[in-house]
C-alpha positions as CSV (number, residue, x, y, z in Angstrom):
1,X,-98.9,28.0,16.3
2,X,-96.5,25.9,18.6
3,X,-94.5,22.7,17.4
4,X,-96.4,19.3,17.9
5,X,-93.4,18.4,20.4
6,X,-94.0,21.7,22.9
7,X,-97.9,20.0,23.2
8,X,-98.9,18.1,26.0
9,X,-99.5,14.3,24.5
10,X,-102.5,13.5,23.4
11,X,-104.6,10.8,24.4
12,X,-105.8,9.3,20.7
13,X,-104.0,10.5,17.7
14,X,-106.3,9.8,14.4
15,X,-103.7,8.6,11.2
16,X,-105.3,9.4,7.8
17,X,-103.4,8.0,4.6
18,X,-104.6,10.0,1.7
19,X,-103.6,9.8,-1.8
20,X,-105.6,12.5,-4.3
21,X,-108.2,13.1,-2.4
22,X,-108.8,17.2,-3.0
23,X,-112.1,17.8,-1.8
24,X,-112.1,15.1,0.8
25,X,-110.2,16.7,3.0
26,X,-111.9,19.5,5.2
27,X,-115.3,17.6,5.2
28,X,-113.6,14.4,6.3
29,X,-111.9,16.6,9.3
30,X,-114.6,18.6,10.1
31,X,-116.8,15.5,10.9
32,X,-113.7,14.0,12.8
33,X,-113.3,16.7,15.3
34,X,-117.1,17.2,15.7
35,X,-117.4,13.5,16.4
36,X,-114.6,13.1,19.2
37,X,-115.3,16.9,20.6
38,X,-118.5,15.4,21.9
39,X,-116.9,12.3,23.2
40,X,-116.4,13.6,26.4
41,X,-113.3,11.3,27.0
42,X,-111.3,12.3,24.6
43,X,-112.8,15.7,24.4
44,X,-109.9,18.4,23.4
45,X,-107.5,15.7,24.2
46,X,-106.6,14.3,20.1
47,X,-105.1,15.0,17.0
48,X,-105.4,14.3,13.7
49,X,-102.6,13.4,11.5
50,X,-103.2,13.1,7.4
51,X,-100.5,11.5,5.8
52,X,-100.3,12.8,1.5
53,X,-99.0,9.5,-0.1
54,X,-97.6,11.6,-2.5
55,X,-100.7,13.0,-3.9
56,X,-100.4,14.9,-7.6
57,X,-103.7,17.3,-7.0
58,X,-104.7,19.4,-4.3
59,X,-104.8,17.2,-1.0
60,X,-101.0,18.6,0.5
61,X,-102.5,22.0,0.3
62,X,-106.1,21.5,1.5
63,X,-104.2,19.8,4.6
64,X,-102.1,22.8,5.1
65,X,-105.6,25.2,5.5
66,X,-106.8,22.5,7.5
67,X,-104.2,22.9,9.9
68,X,-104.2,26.3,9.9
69,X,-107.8,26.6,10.7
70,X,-107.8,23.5,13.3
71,X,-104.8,23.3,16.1
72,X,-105.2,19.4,16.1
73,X,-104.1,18.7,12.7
74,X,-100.8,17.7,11.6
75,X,-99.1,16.6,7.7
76,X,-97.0,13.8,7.2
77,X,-96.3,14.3,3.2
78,X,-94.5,11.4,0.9
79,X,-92.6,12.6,-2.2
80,X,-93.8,9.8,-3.7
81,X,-96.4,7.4,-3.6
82,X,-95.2,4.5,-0.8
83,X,-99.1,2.9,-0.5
84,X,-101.3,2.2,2.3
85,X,-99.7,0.3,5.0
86,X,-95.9,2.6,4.9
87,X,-98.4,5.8,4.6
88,X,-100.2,4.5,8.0
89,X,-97.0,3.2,9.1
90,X,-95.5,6.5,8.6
91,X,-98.4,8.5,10.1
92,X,-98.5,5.9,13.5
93,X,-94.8,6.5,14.1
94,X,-95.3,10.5,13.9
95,X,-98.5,10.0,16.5
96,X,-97.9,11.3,20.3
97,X,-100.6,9.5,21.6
98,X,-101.0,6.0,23.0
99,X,-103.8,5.1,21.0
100,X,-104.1,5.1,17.1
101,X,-107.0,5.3,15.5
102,X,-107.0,4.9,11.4
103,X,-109.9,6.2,8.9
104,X,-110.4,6.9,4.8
105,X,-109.2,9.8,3.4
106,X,-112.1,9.5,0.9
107,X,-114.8,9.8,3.6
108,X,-116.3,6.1,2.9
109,X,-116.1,5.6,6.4
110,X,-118.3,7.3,9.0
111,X,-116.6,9.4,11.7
112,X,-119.8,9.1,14.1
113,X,-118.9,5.4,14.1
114,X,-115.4,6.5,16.0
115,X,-117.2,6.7,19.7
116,X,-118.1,3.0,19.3
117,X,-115.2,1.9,18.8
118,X,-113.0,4.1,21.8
119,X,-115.6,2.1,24.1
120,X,-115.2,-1.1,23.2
121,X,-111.8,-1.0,23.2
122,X,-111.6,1.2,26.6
123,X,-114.4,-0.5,28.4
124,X,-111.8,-2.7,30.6
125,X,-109.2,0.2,30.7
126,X,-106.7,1.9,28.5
127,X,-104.1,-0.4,29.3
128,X,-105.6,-3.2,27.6
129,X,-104.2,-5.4,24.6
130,X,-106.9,-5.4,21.8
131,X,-107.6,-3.9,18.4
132,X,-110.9,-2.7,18.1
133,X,-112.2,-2.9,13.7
134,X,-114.7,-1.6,11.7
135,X,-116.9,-4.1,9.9
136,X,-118.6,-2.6,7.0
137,X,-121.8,-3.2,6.6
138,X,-124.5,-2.3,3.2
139,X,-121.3,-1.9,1.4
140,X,-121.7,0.8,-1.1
141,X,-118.8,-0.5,-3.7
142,X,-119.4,-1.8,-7.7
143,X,-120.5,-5.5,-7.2
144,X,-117.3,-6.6,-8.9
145,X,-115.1,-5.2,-5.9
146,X,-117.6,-6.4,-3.3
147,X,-117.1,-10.3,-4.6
148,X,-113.8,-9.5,-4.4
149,X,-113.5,-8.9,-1.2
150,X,-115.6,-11.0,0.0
151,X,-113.5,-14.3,-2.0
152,X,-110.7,-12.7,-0.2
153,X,-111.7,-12.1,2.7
154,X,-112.6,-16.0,3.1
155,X,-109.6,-17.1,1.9
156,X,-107.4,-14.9,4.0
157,X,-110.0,-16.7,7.4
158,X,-109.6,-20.3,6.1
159,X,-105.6,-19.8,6.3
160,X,-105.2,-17.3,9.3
161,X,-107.4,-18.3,11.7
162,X,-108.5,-14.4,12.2
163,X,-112.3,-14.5,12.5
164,X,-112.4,-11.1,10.4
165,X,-115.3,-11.3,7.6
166,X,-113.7,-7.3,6.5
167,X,-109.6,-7.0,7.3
168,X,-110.2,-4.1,4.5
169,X,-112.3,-1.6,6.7
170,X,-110.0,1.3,7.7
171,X,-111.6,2.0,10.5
172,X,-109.3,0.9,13.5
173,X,-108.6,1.4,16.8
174,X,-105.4,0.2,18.5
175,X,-102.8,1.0,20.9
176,X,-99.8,2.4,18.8
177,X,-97.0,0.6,20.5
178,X,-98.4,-2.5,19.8
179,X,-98.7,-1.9,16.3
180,X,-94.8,-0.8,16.0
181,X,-93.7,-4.0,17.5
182,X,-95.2,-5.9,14.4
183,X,-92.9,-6.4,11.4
184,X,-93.4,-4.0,8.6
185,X,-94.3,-4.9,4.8
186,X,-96.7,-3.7,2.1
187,X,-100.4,-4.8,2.9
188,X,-99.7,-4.8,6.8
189,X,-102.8,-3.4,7.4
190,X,-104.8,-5.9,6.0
191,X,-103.1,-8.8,8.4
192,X,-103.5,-6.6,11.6
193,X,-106.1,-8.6,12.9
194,X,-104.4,-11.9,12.5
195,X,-100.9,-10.3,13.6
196,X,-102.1,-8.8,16.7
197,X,-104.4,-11.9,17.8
198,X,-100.9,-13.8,17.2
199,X,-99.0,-11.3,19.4
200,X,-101.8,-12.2,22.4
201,X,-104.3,-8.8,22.0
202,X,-108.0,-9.5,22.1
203,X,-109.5,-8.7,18.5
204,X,-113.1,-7.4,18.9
205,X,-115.0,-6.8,15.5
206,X,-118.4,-4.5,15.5
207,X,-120.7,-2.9,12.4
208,X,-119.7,0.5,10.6
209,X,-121.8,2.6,8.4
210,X,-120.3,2.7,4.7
211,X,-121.0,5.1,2.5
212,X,-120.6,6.1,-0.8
213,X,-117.8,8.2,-2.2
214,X,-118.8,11.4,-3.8
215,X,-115.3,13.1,-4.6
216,X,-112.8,11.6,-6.8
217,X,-112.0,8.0,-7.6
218,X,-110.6,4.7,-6.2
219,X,-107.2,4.0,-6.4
220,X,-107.9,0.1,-6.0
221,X,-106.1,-2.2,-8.5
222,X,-107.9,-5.2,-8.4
223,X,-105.7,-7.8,-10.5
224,X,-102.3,-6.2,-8.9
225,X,-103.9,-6.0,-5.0
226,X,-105.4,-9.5,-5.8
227,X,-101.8,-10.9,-6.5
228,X,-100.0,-9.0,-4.2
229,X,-102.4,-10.1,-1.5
230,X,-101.7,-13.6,-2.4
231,X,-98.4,-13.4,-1.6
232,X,-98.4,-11.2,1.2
233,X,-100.9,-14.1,2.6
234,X,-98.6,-16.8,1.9
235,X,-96.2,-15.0,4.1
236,X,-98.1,-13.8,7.2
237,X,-98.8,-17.8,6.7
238,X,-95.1,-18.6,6.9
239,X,-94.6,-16.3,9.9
240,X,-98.0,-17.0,12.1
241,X,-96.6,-20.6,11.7
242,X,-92.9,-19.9,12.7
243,X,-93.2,-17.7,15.7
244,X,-93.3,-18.8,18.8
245,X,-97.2,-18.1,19.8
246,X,-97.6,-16.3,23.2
247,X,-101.1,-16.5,25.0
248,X,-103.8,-16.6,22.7
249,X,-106.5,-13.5,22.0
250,X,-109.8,-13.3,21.7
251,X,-112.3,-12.7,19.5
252,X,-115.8,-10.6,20.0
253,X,-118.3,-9.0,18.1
254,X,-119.7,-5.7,19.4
């Protein structure tokens, strides 16, 4: 199989952070690939790149047979576990494409929703300034983590300004060098929204199909994400406040 870098660039390169998530992983490709296949503008034209946040079961192996079976898929492994944002972090800077698309590892999100998403945010052109995200909808979490999110979620709107009802939803599709130009920290991806709309790109919100996970478990802590999310908000505060705000974007729902 030839090196990623002797490939002609893709157009879309799909980022999966995965921590543990044996048994996840050739379903969760399989529907990927079907889905943008038969999207006939990206076609061929992708690839999929599963970051292993340092996973302790079988996930760093059941990528390797993934991408020895499929051409299009690529492993980004951590020695240890980093979290969410440095593994998508990690997994964006790796991507050859312009355009980054993000997605579960444990298969909660729906792949078929992928095509909605490429034409919102390539209706006016692939040139364009916008993050396109998920919003889940019939949420099929415990009770407990759905209050959760949804106190969060409310709290984070009140103080950002961001008009996102579900920051949390994986399910994202930007350009890749406007995500780079953000500054990096733990729990990045939950202020993309916010941070992009302060950078001037359009922010366009539209349903997604949730569904319930049926291999392993979640790796939420809700006490520590609920404190470290405090104080990660208190600084995207701080810095939404202190920088210099170019021309505004704009909000949607589609």
């Amino acid at each position: 199989m030839p090196e990623a870098s002797s490939l002609p660039a893709p157009l879309l390169s799909v980022v999966i952070p995965m921590l543990d998530e044996a048994g996840n992983v050739l379903p969760l490709i399989e529907e990927i690939t079907a889905a943008l296949k038969s999207y006939v503008p990206v076609g061929e034209n992708f690839e999929i790149i599963c970051v292993d946040d340092g996973s302790t079961d079988a996930t760093a192996h059941e990528i390797k047979e993934a991408r020895a079976a499929y051409g299009h898929v690529r492993l980004v492994r951590h020695p240890k576990r980093l979290g969410m944002s440095a593994a998508i972090r990690n997994g964006v800077r790796r991507a050859r494409a312009p355009w980054i698309m993000t997605i579960d590892g444990d298969r909660q999100n729906n792949p078929a929703d992928a095509p909605r998403l490429l034409d919102l945010g390539w209706a006016k052109g692939r040139e364009r300034k916008i993050l396109v995200a998920g919003i889940r909808v019939n949420r099929q979490d415990t009770t407990g983590k759905r209050l959760a999110s949804k106190f969060a979620n409310k709290i984070r709107r009140t103080l950002l300004n961001d008009n996102c009802p579900d920051t949390g939803c994986s399910l994202k599709l930007f350009p890749r060098d406007s995500y780079l130009e953000l500054p990096f920290f733990n729990g990045l991806h939950r202020f993309m929204p916010a941070l992009l709309k302060l950078y001037g790109h359009e922010t366009v919100f539209t349903p997604v199909n949730d569904r319930p996970r049926k291999i392993g478990v979640s790796k939420s802590d809700f006490l520590g994400r609920a404190i470290k999310g405090a104080y990660d908000l208190l600084g995207v505060v701080w810095l939404v406040r202190r920088t210099p705000a170019p021309e505004r974007g704009e909000e949607s729902q589609g």
